[in-house]
DSSP file (Angstrom, degrees, kcal/mol; ACC not computed):
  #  RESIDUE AA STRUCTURE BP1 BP2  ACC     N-H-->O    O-->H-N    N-H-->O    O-->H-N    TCO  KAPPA ALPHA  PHI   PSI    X-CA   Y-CA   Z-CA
    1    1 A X              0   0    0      0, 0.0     2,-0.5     0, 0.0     3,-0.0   0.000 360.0 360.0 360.0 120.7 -146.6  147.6  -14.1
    2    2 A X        -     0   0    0      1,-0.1     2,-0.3     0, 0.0     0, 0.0  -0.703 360.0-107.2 -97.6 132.9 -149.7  149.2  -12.9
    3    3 A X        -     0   0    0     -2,-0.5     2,-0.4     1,-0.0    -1,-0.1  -0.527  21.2-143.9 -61.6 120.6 -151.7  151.8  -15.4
    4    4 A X        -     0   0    0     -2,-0.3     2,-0.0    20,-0.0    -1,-0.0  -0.981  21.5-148.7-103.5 118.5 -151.4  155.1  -14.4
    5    5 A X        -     0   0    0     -2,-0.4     2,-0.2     1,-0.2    19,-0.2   0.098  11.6-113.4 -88.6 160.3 -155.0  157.0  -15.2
    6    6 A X  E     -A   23   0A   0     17,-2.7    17,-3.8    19,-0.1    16,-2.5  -0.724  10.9-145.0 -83.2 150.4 -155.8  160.5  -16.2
    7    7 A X  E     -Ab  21  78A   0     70,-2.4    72,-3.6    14,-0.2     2,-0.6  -0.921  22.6-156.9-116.6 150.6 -157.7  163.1  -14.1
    8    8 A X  E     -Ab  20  79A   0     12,-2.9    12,-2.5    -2,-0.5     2,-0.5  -0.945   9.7-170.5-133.2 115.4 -159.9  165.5  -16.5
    9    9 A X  E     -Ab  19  80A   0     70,-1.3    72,-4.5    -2,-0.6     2,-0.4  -0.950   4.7-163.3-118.8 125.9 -161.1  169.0  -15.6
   10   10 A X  E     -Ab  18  81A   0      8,-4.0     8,-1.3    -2,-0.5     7,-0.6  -0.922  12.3-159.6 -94.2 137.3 -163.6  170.7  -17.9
   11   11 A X  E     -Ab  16  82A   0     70,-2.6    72,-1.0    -2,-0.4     5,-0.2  -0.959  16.1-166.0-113.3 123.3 -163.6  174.2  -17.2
   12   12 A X  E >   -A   15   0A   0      3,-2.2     3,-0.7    -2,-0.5    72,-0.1  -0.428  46.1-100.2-103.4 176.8 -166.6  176.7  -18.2
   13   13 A X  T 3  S+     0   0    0     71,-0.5    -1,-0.1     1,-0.2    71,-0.1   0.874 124.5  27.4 -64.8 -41.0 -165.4  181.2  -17.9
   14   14 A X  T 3  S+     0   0    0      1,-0.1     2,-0.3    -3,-0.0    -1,-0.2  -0.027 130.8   6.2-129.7  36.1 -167.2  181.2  -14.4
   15   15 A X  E <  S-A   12   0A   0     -3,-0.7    -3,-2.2     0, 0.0     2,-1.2  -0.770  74.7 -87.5 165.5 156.7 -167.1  177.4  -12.8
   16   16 A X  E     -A   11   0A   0     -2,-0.3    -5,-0.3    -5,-0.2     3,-0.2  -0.589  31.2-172.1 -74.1 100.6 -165.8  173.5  -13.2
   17   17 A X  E     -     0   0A   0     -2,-1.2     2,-0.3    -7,-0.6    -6,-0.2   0.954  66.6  -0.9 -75.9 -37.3 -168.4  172.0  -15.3
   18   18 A X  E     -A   10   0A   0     -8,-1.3    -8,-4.0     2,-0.0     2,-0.4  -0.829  47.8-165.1-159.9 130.6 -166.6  168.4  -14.6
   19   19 A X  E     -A    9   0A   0     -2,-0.3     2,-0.5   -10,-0.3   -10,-0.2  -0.975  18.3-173.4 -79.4 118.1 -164.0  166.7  -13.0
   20   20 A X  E     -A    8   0A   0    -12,-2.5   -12,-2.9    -2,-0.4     2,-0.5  -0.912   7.1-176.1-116.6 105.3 -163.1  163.3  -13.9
   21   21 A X  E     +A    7   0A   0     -2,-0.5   -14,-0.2   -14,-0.2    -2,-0.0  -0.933  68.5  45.7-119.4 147.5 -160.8  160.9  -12.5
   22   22 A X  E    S+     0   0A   0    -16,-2.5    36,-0.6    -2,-0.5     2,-0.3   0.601  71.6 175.7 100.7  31.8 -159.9  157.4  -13.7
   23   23 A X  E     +AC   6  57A   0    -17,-3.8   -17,-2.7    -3,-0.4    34,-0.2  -0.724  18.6 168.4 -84.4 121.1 -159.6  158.8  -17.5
   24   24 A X  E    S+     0   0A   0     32,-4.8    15,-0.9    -2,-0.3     2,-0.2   0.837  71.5  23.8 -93.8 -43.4 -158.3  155.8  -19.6
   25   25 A X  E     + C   0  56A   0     31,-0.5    31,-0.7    13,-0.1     2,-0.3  -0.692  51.4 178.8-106.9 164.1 -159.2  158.2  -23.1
   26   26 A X  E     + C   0  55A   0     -2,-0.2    11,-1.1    29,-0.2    29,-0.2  -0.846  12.4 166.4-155.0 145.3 -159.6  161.7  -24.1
   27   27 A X  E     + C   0  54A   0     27,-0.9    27,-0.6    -2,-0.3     2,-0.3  -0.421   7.7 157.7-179.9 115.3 -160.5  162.9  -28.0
   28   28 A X  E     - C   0  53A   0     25,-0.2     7,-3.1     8,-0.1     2,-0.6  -0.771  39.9 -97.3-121.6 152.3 -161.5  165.9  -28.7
   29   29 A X  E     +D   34   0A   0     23,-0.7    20,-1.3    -2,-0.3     2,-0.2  -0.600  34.6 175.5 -74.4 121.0 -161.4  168.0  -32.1
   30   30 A X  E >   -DC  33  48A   0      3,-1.0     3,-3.3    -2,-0.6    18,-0.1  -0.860  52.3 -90.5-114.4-178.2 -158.8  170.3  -32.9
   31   31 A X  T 3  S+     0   0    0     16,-0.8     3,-0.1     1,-0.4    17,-0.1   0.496 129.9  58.8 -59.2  -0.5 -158.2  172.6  -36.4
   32   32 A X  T 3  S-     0   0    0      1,-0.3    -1,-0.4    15,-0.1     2,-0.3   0.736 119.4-111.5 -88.5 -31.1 -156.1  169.4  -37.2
   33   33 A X  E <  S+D   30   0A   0     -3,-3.3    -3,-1.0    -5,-0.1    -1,-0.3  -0.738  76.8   6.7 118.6-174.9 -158.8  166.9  -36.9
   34   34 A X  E     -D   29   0A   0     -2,-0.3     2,-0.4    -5,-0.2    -5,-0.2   0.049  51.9-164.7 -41.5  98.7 -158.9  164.3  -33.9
   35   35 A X        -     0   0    0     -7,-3.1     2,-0.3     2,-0.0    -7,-0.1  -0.695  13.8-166.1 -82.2 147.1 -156.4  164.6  -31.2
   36   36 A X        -     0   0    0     -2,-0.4    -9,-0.2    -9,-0.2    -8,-0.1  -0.651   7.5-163.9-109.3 158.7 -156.5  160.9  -29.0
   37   37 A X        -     0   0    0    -11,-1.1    -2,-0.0    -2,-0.3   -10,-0.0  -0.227  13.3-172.0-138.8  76.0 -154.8  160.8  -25.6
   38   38 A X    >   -     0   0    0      1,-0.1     3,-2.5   -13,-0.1   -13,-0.1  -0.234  39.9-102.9 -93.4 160.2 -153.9  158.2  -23.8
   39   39 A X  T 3  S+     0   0    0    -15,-0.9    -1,-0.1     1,-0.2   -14,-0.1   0.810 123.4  42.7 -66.8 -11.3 -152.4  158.5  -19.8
   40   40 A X  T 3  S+     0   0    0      2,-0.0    -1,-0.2    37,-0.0     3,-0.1   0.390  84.7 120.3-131.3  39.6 -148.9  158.0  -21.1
   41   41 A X  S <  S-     0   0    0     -3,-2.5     2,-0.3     1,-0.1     3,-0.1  -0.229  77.6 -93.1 -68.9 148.7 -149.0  160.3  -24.2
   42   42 A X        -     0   0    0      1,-0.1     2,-0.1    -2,-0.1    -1,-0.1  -0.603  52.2 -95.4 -65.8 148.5 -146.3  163.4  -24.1
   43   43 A X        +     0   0    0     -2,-0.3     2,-0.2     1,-0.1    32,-0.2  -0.355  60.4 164.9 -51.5 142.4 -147.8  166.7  -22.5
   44   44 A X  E     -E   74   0A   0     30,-0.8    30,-0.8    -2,-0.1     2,-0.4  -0.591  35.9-123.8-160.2-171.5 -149.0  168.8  -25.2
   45   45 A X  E     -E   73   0A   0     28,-0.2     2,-0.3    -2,-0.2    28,-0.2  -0.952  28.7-175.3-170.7 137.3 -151.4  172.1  -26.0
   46   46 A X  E     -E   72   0A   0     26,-2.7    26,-1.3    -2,-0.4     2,-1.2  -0.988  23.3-132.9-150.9 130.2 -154.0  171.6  -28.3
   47   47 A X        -     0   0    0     -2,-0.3   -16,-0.8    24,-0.2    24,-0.2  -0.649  28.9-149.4 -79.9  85.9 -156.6  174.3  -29.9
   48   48 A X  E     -C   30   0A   0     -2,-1.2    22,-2.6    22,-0.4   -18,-0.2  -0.378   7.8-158.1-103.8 142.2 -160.3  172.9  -29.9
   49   49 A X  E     -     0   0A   0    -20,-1.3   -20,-0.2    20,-0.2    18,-0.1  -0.410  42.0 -81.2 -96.1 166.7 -162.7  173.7  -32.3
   50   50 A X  E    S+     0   0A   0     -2,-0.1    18,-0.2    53,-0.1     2,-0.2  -0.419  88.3  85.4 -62.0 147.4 -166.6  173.2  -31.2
   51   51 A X  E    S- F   0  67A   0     16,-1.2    16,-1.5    17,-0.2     2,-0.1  -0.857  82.3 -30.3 147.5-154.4 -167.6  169.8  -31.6
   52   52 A X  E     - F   0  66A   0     14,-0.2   -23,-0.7    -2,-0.2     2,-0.4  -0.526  41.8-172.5 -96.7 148.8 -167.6  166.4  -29.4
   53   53 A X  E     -CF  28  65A   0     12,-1.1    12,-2.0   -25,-0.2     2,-0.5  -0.938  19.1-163.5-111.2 140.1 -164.8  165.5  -26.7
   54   54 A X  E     -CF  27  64A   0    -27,-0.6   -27,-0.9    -2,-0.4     2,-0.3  -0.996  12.4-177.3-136.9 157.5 -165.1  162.2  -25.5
   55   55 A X  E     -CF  26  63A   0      8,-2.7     8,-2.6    -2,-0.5     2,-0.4  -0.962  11.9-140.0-139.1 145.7 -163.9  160.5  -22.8
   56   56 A X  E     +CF  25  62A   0    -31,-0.7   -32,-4.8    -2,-0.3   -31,-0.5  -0.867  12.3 177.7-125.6 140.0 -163.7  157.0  -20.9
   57   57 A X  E     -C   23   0A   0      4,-1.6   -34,-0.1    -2,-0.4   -35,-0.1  -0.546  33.4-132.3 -96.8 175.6 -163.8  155.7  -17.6
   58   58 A X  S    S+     0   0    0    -36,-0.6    -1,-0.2    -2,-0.2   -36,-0.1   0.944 111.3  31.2 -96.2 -45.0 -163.7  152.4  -16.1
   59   59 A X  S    S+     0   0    0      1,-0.2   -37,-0.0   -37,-0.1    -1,-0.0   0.800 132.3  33.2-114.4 -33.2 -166.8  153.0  -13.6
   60   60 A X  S    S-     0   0    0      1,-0.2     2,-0.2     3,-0.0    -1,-0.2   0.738  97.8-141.9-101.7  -5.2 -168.9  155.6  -16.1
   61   61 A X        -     0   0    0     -3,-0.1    -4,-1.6     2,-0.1     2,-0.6  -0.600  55.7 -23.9  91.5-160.4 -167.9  154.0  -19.6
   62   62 A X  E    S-F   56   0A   0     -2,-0.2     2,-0.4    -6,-0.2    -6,-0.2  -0.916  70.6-170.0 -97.9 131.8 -167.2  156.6  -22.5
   63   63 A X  E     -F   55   0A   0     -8,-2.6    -8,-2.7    -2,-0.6     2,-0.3  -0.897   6.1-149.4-102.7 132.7 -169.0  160.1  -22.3
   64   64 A X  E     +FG  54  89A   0     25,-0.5    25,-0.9    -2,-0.4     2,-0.2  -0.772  13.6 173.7 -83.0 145.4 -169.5  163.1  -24.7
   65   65 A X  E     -FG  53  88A   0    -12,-2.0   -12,-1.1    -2,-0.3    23,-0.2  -0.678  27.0-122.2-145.7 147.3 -169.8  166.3  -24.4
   66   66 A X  E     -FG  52  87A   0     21,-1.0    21,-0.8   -14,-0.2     2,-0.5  -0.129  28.6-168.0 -20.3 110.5 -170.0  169.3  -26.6
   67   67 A X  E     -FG  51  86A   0    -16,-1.5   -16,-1.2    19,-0.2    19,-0.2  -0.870  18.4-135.6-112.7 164.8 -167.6  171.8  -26.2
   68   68 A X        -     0   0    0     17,-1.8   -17,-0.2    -2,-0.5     2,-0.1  -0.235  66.5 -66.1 -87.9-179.3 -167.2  175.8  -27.6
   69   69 A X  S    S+     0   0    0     34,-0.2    15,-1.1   -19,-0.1     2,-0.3  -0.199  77.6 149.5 -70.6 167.9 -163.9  176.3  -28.7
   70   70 A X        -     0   0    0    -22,-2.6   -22,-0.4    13,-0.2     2,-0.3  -0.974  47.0 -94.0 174.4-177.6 -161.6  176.2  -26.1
   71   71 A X        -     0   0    0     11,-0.4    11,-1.5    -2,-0.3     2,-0.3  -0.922  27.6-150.0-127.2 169.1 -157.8  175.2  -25.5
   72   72 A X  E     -EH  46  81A   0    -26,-1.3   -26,-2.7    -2,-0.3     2,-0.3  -0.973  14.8-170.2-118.2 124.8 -156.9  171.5  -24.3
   73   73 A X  E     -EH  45  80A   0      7,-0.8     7,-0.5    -2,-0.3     2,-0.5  -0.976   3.7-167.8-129.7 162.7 -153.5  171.2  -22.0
   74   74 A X  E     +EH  44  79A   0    -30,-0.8   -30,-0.8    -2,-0.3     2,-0.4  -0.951  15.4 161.9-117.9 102.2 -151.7  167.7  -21.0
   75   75 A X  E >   - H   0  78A   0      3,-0.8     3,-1.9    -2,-0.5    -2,-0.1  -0.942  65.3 -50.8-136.6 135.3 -149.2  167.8  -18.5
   76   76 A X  T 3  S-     0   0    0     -2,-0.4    -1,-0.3     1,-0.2   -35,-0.1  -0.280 122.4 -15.7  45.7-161.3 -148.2  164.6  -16.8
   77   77 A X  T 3  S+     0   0    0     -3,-0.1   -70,-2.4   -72,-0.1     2,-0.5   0.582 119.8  94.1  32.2 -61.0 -151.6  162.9  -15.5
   78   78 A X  E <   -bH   7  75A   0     -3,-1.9     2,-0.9   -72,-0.2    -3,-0.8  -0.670  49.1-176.9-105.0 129.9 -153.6  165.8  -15.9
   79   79 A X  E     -bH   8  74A   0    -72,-3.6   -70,-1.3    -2,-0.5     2,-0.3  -0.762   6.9-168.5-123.4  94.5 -155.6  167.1  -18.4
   80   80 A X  E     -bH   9  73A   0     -2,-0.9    -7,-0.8    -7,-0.5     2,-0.6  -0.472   4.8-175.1 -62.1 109.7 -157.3  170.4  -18.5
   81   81 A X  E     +bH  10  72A   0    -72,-4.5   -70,-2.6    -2,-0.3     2,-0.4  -0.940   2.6 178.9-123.0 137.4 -160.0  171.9  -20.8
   82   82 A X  E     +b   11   0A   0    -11,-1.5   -11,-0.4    -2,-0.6     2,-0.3  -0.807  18.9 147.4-125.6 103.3 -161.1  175.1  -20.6
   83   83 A X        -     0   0    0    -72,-1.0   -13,-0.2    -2,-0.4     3,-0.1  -0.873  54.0 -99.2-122.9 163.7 -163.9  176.2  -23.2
   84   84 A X  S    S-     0   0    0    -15,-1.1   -71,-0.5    -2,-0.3     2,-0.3   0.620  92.4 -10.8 -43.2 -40.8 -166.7  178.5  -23.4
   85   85 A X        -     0   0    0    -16,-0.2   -17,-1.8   -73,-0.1     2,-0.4  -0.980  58.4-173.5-155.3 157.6 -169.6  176.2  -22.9
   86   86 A X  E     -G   67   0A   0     -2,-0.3     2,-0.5   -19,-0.2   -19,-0.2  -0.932   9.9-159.6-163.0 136.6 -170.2  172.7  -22.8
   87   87 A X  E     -G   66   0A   0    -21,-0.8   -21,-1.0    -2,-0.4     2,-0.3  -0.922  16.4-144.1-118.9 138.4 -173.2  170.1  -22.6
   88   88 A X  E     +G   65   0A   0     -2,-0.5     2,-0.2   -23,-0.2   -23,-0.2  -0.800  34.6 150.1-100.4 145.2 -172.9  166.4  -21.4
   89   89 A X  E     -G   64   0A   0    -25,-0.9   -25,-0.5    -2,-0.3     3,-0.1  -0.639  52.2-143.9-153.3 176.4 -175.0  163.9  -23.1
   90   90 A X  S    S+     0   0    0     -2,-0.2     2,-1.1   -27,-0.1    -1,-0.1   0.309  86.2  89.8-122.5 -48.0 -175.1  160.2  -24.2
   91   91 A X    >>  -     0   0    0      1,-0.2     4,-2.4     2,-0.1     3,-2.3  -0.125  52.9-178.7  -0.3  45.4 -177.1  161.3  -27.6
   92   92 A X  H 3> S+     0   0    0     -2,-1.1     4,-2.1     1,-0.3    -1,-0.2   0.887  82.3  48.2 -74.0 -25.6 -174.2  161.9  -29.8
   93   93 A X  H 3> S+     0   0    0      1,-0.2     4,-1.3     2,-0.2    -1,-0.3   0.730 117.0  45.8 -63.7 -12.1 -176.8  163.0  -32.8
   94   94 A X  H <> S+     0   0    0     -3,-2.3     4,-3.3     3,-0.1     5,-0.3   0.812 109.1  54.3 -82.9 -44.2 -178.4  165.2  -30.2
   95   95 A X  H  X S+     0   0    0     -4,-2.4     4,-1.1     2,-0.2    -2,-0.2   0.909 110.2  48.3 -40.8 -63.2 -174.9  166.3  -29.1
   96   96 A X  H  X S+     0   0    0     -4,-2.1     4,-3.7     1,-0.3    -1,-0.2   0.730 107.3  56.6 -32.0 -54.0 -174.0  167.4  -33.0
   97   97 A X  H  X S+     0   0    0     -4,-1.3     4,-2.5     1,-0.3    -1,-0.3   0.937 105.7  41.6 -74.2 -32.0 -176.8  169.1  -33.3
   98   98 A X  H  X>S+     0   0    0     -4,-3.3     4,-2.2     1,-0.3     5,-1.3   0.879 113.1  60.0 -77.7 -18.4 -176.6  171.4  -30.6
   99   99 A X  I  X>S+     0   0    0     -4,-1.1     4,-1.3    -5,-0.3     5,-0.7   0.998 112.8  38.5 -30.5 -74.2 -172.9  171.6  -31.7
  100  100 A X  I  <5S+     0   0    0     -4,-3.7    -2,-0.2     1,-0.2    -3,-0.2   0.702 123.1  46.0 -52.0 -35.7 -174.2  172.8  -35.0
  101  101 A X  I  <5S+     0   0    0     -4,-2.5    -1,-0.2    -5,-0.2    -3,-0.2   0.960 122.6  16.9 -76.0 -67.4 -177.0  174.9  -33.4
  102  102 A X  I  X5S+     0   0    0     -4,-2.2     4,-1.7    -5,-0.3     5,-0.3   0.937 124.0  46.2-110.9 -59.0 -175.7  176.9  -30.5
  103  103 A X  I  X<S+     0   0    0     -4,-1.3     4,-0.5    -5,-1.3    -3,-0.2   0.554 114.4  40.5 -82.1 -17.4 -171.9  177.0  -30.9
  104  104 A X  H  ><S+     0   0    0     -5,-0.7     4,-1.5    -6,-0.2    -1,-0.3   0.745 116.6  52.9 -89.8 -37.9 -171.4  177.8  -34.3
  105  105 A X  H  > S+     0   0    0     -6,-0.3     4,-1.1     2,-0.2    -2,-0.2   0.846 104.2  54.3 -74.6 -30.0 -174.1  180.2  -34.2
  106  106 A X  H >X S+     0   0    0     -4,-1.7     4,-2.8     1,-0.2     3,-0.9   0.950 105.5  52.1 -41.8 -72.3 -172.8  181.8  -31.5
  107  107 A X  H 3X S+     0   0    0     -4,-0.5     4,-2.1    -5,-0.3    -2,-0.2   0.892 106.4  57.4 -52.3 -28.8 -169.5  182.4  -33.3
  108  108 A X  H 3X S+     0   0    0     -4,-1.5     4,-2.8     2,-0.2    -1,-0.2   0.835 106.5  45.8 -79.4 -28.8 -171.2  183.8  -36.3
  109  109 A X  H <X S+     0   0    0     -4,-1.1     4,-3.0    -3,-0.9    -2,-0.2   0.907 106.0  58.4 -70.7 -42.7 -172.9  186.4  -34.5
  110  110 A X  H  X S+     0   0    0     -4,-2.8     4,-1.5     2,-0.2     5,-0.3   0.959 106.8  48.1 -37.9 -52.8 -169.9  187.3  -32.7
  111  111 A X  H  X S+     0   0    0     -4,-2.1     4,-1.1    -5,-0.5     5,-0.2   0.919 111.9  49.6 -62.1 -49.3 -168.3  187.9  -36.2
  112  112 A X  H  X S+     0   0    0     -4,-2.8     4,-1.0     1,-0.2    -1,-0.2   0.887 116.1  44.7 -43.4 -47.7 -171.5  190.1  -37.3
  113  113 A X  H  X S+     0   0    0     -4,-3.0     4,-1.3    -3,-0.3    -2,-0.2   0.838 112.5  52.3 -68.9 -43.0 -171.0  192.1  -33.7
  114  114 A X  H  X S+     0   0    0     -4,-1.5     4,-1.3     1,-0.2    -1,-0.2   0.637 110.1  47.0 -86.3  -6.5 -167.3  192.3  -34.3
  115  115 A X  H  < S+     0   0    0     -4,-1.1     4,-0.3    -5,-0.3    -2,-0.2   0.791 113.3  48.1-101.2 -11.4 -167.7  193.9  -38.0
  116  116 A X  H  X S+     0   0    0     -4,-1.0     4,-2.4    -5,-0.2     3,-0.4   0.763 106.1  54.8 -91.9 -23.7 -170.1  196.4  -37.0
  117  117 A X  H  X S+     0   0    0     -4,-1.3     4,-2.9     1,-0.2     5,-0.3   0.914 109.1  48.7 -68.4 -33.0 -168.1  197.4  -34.1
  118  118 A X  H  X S+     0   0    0     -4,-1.3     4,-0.6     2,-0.2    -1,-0.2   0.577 113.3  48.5 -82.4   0.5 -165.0  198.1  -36.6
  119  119 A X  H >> S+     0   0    0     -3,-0.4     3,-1.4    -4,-0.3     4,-0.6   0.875 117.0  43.7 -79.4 -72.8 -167.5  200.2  -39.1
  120  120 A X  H 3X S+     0   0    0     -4,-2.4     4,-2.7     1,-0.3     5,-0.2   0.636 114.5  42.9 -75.4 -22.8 -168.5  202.0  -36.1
  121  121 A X  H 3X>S+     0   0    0     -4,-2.9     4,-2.1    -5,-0.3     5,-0.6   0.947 114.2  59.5 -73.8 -52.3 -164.7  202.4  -34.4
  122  122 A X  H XX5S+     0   0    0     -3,-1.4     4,-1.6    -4,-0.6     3,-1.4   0.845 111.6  45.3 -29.8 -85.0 -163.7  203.5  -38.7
  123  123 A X  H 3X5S+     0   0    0     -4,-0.6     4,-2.0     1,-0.3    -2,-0.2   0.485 108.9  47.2 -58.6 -47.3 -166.2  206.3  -38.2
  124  124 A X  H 3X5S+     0   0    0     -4,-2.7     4,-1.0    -5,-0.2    -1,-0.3   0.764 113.3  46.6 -73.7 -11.3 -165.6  207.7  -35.2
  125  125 A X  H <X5S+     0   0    0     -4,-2.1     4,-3.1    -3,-1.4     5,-0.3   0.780 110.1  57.2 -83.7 -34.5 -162.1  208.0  -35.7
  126  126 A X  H  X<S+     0   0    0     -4,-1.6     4,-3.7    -5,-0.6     5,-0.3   0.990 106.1  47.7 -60.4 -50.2 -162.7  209.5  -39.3
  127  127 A X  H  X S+     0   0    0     -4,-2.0     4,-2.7     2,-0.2    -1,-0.2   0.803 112.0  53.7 -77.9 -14.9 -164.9  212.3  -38.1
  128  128 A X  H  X S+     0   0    0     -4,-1.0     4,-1.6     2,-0.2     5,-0.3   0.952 105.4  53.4 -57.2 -55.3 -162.0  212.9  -35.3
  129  129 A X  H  X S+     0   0    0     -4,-3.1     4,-1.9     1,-0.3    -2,-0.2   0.917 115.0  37.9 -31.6 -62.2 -159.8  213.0  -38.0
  130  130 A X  H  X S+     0   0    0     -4,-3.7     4,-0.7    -5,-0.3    -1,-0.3   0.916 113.3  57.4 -77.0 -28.7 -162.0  215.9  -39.9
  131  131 A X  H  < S+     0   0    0     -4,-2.7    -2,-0.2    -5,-0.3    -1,-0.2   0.914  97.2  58.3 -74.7 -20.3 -162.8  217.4  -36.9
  132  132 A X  H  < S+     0   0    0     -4,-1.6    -2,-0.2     2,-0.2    -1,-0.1   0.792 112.6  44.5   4.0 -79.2 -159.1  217.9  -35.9
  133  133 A X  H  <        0   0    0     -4,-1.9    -3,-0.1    -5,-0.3    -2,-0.1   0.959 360.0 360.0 -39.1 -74.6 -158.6  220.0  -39.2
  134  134 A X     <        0   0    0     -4,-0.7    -1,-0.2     0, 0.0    -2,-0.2   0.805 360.0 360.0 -70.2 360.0 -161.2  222.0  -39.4
């Protein structure tokens, strides 16, 4: 019985950041903790939070990389991730940090950007509201 491998596509908004074939692992974080994959795991959907994915080949060994949040899908063979950004490394304390650094921080500014946008969206719709009346 011959092992049948995984192919792995990372996907960035605007380009393939890697394609991998000859994937023996995949594990990456989701809001459950550590999803594992192995090539003859059921096909599955998974929600991944930033932090490290790694993965092994026979020819390149196990690799990290960082990923943004992002979704992970399974079907058959092939295993797709498509998140916001991702950096490939060997580092993994280098990896973390820039987890820690750039992706998290990112998402918190978003959150700042998205509460000022609902004061400002409140406001204008309030002064429709009174201008309306009067």
């Amino acid at each position: 019985m011959s092992l049948e491998l995984m192919n792995l596509k990372i996907l960035l908004p605007f380009q393939v950041f890697a394609e991998k074939k000859g994937v023996s692992r995949i594990v990456a974080e989701t809001r459950e903790g550590s999803l594992g994959l192995l090539p003859h795991r059921l096909d599955c959907v998974a929600a991944l939070e930033p932090g490290i994915l790694t993965y092994e080949t026979g020819a390149e060994g196990e690799t990290y990389v960082a990923v943004d949040e992002g979704v992970l899908v399974k079907t058959d063979q092939e295993v797709l991730v498509s998140v916001r950004n991702a950096i490939i490394g060997t580092d993994l304390s280098q990896l973390r940090e820039a987890v820690e650094s750039e992706f998290l921080t990112v998402d918190e500014t978003e959150e700042k950007i998205r509460s000022v946008m609902a004061k400002l969206e409140t406001g204008l719709i309030r002064r429709l509201a009174e201008f309306q009346k009067g």
